[in-house]
ZATOR-327880 format. One record per residue (C-alpha): residue number from 1; y negated, x, z negated; residue in one letter. Coordinates in pm, whole numbers, plus 50000, padded with zeros to 5 digits. Example, Ala and Ser with C-alpha at 12.3 -4.5 7.8 and 13.67 -1.06 7.14 Angstrom:
% ZATOR-327880
REC     k       Y       X       Z   r
REC     1   50450   51230   49220   A
REC     2   50106   51367   49286   S
//
This chain:
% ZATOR-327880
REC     k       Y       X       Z   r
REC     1   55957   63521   60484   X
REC     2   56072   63391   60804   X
REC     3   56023   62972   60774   X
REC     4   56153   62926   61170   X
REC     5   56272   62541   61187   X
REC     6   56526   62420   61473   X
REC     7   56309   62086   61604   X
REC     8   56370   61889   61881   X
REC     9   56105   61624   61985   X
REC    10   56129   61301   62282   X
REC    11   55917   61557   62484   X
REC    12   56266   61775   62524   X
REC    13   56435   61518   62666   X
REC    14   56208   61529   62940   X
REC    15   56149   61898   62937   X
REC    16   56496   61985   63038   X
REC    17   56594   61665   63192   X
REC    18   56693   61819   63516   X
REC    19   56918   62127   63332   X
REC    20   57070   61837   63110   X
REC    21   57140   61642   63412   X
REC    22   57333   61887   63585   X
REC    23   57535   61985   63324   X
REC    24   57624   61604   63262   X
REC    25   57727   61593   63636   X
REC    26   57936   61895   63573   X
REC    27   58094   61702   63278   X
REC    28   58165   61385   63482   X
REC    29   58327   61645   63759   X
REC    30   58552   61798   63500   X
REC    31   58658   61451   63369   X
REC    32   58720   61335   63654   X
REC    33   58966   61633   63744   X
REC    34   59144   61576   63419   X
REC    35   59195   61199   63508   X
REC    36   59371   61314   63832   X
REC    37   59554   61630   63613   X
REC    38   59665   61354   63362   X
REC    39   59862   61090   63620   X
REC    40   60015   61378   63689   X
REC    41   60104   61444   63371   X
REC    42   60044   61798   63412   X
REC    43   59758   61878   63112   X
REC    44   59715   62173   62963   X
REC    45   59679   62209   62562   X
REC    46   59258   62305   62660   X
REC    47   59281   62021   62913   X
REC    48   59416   61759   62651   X
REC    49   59128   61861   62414   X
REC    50   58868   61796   62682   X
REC    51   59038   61434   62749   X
REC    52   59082   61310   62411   X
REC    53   58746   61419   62214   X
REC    54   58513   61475   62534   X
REC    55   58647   61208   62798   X
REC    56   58332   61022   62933   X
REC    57   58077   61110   62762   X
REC    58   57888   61260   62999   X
REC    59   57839   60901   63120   X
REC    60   57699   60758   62820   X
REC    61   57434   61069   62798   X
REC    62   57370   61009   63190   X
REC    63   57289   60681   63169   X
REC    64   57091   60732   62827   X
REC    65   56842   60994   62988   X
REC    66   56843   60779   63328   X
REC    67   56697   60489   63032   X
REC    68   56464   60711   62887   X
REC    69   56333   60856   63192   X
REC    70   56232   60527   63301   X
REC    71   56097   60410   62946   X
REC    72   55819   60711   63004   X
REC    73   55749   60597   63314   X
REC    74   55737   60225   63220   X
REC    75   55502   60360   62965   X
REC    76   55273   60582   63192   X
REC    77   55135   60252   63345   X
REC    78   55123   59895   63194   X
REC    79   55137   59756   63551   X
REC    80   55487   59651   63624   X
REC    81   55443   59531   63955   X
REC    82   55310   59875   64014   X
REC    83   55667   60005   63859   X
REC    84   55898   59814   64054   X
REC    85   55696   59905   64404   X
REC    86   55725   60275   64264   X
REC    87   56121   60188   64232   X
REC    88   56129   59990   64531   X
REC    89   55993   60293   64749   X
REC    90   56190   60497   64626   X
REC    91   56538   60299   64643   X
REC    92   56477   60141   65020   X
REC    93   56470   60449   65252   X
REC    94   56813   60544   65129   X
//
């Protein structure tokens, strides 16, 4: 008897955080085509289905893994200093 259970852990999240990322930028891409579609009042049945239940999303998720990714790294090391000159060198050069 097969007993295979579906689990997902935290440890996923960070597994896959770069194919999850990418497909939430593709998300924000397509709803962001829609918006411009929808002024011009030119949706598509598929389209309005994408607008009304999907919309945004991608957002929330993006900004919910950008959290998490820096909740693991907060926890990694207790030194915050040490995390904001991590942040710091990586936000200046740009």
């Amino acid at each position: 008897m097969n007993t295979n259970k579906f689990t997902i852990s935290w440890g996923d999240f960070s597994r896959y955080r770069s194919s999850m990322f990418g497909l939430l930028i593709i998300g924000i891409m397509v709803f962001h085509y829609f918006e411009h579609i929808r002024s011009a009042h030119l949706l598509l049945k598929s389209e309005q289905f994408w607008d009304y239940y999907i919309s945004s999303t991608g957002v929330d998720f993006l900004l919910f893994l950008s959290g998490m990714g820096l909740f693991y790294s907060l926890t990694k090391n207790d030194d915050i200093c040490q995390f904001y000159k991590k942040r710091l060198v990586r936000i200046l050069p740009a």
